[in-house]
Backbone as XML, in Angstrom:
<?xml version="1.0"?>
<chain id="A" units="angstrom">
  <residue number="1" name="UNK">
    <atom name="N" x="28.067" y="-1.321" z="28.238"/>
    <atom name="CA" x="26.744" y="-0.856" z="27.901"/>
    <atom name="C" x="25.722" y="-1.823" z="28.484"/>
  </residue>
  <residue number="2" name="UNK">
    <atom name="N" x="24.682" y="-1.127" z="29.223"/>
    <atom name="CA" x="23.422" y="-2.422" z="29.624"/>
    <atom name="C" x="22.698" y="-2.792" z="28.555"/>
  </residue>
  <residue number="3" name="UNK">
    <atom name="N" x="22.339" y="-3.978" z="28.786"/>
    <atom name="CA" x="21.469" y="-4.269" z="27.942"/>
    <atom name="C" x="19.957" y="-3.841" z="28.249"/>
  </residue>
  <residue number="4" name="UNK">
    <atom name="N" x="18.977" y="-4.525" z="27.300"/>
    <atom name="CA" x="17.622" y="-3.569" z="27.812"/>
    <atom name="C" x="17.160" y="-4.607" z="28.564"/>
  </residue>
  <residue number="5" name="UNK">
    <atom name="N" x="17.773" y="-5.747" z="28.410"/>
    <atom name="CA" x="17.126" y="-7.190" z="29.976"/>
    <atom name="C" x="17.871" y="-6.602" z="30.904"/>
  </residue>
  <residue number="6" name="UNK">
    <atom name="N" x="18.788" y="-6.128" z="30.796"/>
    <atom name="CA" x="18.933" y="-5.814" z="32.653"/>
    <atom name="C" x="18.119" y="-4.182" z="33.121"/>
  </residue>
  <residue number="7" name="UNK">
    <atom name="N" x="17.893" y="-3.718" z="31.985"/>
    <atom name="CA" x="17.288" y="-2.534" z="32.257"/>
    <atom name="C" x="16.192" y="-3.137" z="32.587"/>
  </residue>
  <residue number="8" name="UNK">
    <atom name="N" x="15.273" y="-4.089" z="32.490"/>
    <atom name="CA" x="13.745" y="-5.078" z="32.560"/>
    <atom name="C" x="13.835" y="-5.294" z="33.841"/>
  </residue>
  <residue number="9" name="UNK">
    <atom name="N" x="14.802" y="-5.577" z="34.335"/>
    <atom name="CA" x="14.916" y="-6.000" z="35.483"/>
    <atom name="C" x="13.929" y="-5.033" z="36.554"/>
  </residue>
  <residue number="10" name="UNK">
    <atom name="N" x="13.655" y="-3.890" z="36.315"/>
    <atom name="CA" x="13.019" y="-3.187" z="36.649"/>
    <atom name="C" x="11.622" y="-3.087" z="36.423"/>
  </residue>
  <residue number="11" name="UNK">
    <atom name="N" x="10.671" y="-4.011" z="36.822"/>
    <atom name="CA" x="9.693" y="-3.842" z="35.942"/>
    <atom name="C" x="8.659" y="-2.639" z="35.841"/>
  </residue>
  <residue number="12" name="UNK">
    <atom name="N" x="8.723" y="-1.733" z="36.726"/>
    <atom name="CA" x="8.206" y="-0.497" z="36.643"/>
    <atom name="C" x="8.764" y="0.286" z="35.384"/>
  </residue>
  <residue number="13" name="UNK">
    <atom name="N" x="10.286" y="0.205" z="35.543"/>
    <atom name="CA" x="10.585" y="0.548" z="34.236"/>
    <atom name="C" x="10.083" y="0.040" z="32.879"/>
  </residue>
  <residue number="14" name="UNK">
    <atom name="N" x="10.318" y="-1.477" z="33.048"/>
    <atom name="CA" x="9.749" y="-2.577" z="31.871"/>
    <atom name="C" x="8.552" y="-2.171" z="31.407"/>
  </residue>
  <residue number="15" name="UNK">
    <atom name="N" x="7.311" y="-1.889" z="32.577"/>
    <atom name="CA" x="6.223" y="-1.490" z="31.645"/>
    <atom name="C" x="6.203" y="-0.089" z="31.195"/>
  </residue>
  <residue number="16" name="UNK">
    <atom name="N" x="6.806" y="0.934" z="32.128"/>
    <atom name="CA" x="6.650" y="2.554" z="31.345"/>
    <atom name="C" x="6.877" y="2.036" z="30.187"/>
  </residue>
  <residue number="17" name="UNK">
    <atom name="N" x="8.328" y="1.630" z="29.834"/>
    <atom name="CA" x="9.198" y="2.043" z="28.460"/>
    <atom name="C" x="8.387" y="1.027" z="27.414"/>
  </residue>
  <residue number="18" name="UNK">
    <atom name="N" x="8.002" y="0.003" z="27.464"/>
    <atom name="CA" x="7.164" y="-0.753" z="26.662"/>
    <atom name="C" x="6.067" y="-0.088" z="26.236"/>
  </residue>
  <residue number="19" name="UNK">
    <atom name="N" x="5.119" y="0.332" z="27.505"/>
    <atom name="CA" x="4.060" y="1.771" z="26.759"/>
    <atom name="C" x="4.515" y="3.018" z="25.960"/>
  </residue>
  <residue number="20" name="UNK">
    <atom name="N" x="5.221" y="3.282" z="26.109"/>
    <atom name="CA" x="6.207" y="4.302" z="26.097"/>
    <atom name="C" x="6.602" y="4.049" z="24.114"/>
  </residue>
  <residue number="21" name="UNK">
    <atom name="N" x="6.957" y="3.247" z="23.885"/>
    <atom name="CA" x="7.087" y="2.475" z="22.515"/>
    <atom name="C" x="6.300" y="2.401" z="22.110"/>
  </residue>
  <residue number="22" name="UNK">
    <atom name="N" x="5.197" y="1.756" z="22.548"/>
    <atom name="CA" x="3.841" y="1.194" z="21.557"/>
    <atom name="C" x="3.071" y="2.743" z="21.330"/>
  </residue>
  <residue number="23" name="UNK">
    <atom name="N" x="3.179" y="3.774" z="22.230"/>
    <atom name="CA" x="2.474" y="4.898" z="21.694"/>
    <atom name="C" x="3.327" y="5.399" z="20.964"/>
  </residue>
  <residue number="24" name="UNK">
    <atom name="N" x="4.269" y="5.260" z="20.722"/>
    <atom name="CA" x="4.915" y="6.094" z="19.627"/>
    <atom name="C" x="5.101" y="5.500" z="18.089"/>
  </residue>
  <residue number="25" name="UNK">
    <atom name="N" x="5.153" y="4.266" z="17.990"/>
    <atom name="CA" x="5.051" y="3.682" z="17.075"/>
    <atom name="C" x="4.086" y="3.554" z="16.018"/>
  </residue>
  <residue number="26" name="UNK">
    <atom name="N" x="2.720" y="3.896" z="16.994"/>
    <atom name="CA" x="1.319" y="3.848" z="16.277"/>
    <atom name="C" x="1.858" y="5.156" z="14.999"/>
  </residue>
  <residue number="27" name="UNK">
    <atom name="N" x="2.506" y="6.188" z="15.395"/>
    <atom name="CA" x="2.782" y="7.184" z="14.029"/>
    <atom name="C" x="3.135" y="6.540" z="12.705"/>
  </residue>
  <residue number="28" name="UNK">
    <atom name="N" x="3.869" y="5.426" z="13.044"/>
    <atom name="CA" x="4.320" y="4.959" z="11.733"/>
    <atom name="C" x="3.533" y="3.760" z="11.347"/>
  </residue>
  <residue number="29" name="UNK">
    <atom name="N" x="2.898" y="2.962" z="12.247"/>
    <atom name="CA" x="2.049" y="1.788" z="11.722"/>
    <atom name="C" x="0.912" y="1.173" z="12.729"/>
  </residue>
  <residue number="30" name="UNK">
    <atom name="N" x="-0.538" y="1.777" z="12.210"/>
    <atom name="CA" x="-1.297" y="1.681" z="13.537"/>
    <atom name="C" x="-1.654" y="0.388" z="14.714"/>
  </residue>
  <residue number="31" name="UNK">
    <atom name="N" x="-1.248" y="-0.563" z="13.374"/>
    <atom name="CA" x="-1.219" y="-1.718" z="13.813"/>
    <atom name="C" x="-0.130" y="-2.314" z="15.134"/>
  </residue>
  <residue number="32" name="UNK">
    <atom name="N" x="0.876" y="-1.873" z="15.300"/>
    <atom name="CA" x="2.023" y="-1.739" z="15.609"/>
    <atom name="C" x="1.954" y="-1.896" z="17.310"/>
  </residue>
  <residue number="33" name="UNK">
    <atom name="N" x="1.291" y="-0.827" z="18.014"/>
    <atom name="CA" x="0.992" y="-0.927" z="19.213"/>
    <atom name="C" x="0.821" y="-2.386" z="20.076"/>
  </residue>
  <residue number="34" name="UNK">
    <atom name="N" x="0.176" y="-3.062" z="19.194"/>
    <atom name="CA" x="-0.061" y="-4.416" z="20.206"/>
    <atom name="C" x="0.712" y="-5.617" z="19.691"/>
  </residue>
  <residue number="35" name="UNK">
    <atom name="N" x="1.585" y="-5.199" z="19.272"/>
    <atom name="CA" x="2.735" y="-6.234" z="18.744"/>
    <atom name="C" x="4.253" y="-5.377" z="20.123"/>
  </residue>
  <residue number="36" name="UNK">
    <atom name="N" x="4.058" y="-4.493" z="20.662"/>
    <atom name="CA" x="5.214" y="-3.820" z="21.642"/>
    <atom name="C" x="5.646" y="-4.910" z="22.719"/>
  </residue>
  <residue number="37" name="UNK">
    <atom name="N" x="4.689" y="-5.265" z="23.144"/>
    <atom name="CA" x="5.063" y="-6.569" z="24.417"/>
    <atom name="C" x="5.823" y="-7.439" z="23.809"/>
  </residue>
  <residue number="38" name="UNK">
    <atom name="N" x="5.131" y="-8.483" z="22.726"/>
    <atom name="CA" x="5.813" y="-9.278" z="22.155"/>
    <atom name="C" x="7.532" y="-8.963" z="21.482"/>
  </residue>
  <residue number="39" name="UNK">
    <atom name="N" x="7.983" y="-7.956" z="21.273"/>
    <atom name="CA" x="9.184" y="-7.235" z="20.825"/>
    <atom name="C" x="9.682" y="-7.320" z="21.893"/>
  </residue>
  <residue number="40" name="UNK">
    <atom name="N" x="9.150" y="-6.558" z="23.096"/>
    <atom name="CA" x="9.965" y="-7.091" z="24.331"/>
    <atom name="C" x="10.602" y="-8.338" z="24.521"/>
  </residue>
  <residue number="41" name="UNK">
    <atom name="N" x="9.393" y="-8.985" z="24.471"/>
    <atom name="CA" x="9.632" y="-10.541" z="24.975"/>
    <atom name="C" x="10.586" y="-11.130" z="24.037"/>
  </residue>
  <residue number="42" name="UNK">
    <atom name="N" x="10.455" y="-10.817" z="22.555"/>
    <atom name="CA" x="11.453" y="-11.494" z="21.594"/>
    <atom name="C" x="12.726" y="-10.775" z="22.060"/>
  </residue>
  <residue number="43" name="UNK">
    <atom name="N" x="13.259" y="-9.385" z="22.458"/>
    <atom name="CA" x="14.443" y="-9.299" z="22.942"/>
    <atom name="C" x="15.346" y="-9.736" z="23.816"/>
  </residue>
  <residue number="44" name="UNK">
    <atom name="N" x="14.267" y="-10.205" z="24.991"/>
    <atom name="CA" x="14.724" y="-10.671" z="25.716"/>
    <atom name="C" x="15.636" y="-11.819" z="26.086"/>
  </residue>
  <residue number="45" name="UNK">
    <atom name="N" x="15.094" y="-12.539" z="24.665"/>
    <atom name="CA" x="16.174" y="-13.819" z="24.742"/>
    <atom name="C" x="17.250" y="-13.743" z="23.338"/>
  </residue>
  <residue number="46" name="UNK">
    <atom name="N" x="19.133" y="-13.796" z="24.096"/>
    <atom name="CA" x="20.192" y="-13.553" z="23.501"/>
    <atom name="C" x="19.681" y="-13.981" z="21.979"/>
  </residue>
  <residue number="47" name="UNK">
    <atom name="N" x="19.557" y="-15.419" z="22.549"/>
    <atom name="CA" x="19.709" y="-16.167" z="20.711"/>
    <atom name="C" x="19.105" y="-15.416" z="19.782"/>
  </residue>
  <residue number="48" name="UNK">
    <atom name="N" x="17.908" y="-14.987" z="20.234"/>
    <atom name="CA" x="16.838" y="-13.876" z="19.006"/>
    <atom name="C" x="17.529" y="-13.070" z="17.995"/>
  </residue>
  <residue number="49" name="UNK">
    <atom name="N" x="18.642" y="-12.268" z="19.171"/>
    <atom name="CA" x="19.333" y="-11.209" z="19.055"/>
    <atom name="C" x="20.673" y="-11.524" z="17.918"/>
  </residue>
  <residue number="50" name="UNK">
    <atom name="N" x="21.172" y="-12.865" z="18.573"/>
    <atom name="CA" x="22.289" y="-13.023" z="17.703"/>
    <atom name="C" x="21.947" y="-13.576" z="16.062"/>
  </residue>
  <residue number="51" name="UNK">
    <atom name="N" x="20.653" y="-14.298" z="16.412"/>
    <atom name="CA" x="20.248" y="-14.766" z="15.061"/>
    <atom name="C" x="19.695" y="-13.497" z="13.849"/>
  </residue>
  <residue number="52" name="UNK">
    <atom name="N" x="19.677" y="-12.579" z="14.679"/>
    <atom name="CA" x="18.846" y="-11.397" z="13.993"/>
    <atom name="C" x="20.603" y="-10.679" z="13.558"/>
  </residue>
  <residue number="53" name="UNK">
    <atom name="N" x="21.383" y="-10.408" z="14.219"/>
    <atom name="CA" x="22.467" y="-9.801" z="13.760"/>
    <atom name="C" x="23.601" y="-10.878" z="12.509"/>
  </residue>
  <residue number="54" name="UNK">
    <atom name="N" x="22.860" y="-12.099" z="12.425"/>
    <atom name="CA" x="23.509" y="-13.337" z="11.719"/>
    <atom name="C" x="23.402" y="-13.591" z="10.602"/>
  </residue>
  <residue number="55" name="UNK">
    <atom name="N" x="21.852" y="-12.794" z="10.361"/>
    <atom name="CA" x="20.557" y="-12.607" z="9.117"/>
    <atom name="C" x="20.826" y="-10.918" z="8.897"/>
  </residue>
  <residue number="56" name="UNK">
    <atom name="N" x="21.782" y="-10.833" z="9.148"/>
    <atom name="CA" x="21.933" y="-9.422" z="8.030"/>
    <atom name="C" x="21.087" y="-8.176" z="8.868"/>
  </residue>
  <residue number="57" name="UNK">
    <atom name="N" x="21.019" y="-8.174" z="10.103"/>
    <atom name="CA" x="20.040" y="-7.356" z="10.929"/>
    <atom name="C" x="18.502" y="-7.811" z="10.261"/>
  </residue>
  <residue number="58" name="UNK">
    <atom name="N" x="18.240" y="-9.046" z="9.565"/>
    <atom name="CA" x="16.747" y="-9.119" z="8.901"/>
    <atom name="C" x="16.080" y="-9.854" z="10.002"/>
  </residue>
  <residue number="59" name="UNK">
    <atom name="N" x="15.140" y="-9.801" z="10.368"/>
    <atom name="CA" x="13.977" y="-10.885" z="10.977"/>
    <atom name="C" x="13.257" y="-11.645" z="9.755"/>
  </residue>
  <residue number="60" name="UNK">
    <atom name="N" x="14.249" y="-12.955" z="9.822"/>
    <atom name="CA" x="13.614" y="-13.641" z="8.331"/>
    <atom name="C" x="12.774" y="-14.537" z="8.775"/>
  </residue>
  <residue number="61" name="UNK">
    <atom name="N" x="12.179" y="-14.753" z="10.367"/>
    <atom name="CA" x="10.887" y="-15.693" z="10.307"/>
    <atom name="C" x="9.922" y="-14.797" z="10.538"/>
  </residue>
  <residue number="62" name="UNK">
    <atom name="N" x="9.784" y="-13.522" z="10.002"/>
    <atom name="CA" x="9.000" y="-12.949" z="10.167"/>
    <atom name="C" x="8.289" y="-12.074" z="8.819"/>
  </residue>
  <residue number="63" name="UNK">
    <atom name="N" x="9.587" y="-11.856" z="7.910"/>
    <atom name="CA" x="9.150" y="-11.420" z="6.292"/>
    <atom name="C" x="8.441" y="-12.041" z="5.700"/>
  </residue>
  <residue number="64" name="UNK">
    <atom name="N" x="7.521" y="-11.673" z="5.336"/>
    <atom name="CA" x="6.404" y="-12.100" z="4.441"/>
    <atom name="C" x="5.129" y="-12.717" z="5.104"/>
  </residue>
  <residue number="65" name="UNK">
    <atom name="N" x="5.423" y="-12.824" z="6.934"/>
    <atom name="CA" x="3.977" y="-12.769" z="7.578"/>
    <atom name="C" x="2.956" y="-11.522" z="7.690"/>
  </residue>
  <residue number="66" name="UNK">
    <atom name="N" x="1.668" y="-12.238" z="7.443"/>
    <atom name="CA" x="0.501" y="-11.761" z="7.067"/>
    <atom name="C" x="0.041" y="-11.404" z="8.662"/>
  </residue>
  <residue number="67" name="UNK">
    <atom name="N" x="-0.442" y="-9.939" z="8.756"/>
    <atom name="CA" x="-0.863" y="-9.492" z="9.898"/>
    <atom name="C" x="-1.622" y="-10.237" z="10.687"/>
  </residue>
  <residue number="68" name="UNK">
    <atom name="N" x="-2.742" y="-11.091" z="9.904"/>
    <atom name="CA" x="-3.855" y="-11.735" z="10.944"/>
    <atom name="C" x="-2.877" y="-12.672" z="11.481"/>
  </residue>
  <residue number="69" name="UNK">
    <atom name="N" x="-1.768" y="-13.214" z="11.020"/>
    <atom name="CA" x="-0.816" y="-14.550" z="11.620"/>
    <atom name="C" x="-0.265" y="-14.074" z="12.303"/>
  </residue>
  <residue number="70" name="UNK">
    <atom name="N" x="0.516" y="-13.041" z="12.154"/>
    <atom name="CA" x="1.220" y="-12.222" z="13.598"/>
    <atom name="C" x="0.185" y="-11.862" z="14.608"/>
  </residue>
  <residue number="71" name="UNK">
    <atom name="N" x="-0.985" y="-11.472" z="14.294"/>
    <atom name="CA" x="-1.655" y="-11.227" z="15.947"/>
    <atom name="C" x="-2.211" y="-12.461" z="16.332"/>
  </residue>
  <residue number="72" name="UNK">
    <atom name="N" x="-2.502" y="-13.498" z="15.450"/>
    <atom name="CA" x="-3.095" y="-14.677" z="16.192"/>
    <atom name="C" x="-1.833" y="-15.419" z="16.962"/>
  </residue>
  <residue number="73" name="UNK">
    <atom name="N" x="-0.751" y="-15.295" z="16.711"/>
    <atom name="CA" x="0.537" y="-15.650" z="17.347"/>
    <atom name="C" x="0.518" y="-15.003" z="18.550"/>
  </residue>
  <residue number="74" name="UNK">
    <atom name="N" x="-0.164" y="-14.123" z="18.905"/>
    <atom name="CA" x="-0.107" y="-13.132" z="20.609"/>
    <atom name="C" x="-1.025" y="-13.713" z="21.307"/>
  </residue>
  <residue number="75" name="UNK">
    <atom name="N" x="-0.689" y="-13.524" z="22.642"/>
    <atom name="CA" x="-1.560" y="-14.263" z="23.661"/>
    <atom name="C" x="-3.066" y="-13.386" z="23.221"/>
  </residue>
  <residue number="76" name="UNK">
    <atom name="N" x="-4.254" y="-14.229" z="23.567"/>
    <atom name="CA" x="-5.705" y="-13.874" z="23.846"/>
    <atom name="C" x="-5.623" y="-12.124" z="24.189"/>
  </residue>
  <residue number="77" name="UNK">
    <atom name="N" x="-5.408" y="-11.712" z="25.268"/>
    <atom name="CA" x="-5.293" y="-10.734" z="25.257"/>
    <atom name="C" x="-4.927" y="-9.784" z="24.831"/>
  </residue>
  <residue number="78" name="UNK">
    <atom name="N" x="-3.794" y="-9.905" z="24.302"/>
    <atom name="CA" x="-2.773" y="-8.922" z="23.018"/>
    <atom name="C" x="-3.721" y="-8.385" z="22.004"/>
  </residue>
  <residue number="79" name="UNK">
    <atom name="N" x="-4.499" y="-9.722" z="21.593"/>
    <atom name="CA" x="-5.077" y="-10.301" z="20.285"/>
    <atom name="C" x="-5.944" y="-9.187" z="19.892"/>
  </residue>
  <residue number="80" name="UNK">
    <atom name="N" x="-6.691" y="-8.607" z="20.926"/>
    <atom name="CA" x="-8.284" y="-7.659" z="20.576"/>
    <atom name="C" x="-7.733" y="-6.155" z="20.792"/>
  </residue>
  <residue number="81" name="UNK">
    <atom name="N" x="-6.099" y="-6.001" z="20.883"/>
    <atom name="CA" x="-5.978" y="-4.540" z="20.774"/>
    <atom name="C" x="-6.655" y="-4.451" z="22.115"/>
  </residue>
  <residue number="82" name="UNK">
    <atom name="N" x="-6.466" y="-4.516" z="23.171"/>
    <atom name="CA" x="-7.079" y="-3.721" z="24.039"/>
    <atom name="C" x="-7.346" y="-2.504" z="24.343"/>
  </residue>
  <residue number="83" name="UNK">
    <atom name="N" x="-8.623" y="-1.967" z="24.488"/>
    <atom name="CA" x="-9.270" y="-0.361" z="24.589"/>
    <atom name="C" x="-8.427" y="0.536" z="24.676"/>
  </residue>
  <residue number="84" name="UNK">
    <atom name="N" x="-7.711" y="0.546" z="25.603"/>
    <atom name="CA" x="-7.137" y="1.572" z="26.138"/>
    <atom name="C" x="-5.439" y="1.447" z="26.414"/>
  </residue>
  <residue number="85" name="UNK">
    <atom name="N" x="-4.910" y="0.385" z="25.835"/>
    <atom name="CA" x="-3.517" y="-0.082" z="26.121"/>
    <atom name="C" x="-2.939" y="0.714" z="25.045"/>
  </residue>
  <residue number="86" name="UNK">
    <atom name="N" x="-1.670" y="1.172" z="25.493"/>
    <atom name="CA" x="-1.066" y="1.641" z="26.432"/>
    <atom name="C" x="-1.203" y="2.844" z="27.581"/>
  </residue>
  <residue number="87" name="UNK">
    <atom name="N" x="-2.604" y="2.928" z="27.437"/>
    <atom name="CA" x="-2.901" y="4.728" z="28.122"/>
    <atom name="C" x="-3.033" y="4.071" z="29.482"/>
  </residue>
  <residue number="88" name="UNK">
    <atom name="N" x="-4.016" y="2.963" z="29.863"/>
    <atom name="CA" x="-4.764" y="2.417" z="31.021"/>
    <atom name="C" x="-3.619" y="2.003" z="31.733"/>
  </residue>
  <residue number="89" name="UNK">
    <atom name="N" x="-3.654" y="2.125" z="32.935"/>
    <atom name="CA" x="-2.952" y="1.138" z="34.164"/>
    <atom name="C" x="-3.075" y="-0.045" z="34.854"/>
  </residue>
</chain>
């Protein structure tokens, strides 16, 4: 089975499917959209992955963070929701 880093490897692909996520996600939490990159990026590295399957499938450095701390944790740009991301090119 590939993984989704070698599927990245593609980055045309990398960004469709990343937009591709963040618009669909907004259904369940509007906030959600500009946290999609960063999910990428946390997949991308094994250890994340194994530590997350180690913790019971939980993300335990992440339970009980407060939204403004998770977006101030995203680069500058992430940060303001940009206008039109994921629609814009």
């Amino acid at each position: 089975m590939a993984s989704v880093y070698s599927l990245f490897e593609n980055k045309a692909f990398e960004d469709w499917y990343v937009r591709f996520i963040a618009h669909f996600v907004r259904v369940y939490e509007r906030m959600a959209p500009q946290f999609a990159r960063e999910s990428a990026r946390w997949s991308a590295n094994p250890a994340n992955i194994e530590r997350y399957l180690a913790n019971g499938r939980r993300m335990t450095d992440i339970l009980g963070l407060r939204v403004s701390s998770a977006i101030n944790s995203l680069p500058l740009r992430e940060q303001t929701g940009e206008s039109d991301w994921p629609y814009e090119q």
